[in-house]
N, C-alpha and C positions, 0 to 999 in steps of 0.2 A: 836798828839803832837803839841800844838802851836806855840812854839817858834819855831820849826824848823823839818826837815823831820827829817826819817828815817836813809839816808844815812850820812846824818849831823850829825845824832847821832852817828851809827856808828864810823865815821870818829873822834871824839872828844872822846869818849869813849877808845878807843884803843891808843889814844894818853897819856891820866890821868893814866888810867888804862887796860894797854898793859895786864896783866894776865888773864882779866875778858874774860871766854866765850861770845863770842856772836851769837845767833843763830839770823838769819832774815827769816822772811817769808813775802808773801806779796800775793795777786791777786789781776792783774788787768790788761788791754791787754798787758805790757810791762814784766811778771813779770820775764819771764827766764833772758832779760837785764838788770832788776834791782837786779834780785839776783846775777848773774855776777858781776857787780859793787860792791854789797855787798860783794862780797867775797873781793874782786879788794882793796875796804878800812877797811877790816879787818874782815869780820863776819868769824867766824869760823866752822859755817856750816849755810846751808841757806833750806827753805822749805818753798816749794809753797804750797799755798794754792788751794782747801780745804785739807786738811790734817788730820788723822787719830790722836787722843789722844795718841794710843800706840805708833807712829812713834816719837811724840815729847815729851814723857818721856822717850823712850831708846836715844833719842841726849840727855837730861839734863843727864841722869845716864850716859853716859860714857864721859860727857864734865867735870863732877864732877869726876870721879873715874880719869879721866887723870890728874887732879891738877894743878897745875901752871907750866907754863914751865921753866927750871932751867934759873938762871941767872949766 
């Protein structure tokens, strides 16, 4: 992302669009502190890499079957 990390995103994203899943994943030597963090500014579930396909379509199928949270 050029204009800005990850966590930046995160953090602006959940701001616009408080409803939208966000899953983070990341490697690299910091990544259990940056997933922390990620969770810290909003991601709603986070996964280290390297990571398995099936791990990260059962996060999208139950972030999609949970839906938006009531307001």
């Amino acid at each position: 992302m050029p204009e800005r990390d990850g966590l930046e995103t995160i953090w602006a994203l959940t701001r616009e669009f408080p409803d939208v899943p966000i899953i983070a994943m990341n490697e690299n030597d910091e990544t259990l502190y940056y997933l922390k963090v990620a969770r810290f500014f909003g991601a709603d579930r986070v996964l280290p890499k390297p990571f398995l396909m099936d791990e990260l379509l059962k996060m999208v199928r139950e972030e999609l079957q949970r839906g938006p949270s009531p307001t």
